[in-house]
N, C-alpha and C positions, 0 to 999 in steps of 0.2 A: 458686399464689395465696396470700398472703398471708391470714394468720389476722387476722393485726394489721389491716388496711384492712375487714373485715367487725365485730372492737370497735370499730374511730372511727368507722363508719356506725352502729351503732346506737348508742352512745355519743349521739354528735349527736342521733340521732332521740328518745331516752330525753329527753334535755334540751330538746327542744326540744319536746315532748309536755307536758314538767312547766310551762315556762315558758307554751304555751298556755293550758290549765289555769286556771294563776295569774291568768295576765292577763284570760282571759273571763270569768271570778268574781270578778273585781272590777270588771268594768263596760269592760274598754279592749279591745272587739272589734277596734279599728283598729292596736294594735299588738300585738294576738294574729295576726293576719294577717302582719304585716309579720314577728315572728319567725317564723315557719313558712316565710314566701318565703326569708327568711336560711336557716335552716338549709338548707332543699332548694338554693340557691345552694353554700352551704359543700359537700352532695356530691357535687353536680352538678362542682362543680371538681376535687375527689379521683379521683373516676370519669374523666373525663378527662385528669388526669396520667395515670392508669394505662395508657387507653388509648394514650397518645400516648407511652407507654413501650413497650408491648405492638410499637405499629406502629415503634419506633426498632427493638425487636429483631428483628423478623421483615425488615425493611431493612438489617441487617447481616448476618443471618444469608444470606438470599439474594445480597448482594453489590449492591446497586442504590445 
């Protein structure tokens, strides 16, 4: 496993924690929500590259 894919999940989550923050102290709970669905979207999709790497190699490796 990659060291790299565990910095750009927290990475994203650092930024995406600071951008909450910002936005709910200044009054815009509705698009402190909406960044927070973004980020968890953003590694919801990385996570799944992965996996969908993970299952290409175990399908080559078995021969299927």
């Amino acid at each position: 496993m990659d060291v790299d894919l565990i910095f750009k999940i927290a990475a994203v989550g650092i930024l995406v924690a600071v951008l909450n923050i910002l936005l709910s102290r200044s009054g815009r709970e509705d698009q402190a929500l909406l960044t927070s669905i973004a980020g968890l979207l953003v590694v919801l999709m990385v996570v799944v590259r992965k996996i969908s790497e993970l299952f290409d190699l175990i399908r080559d490796l078995f021969g299927f």
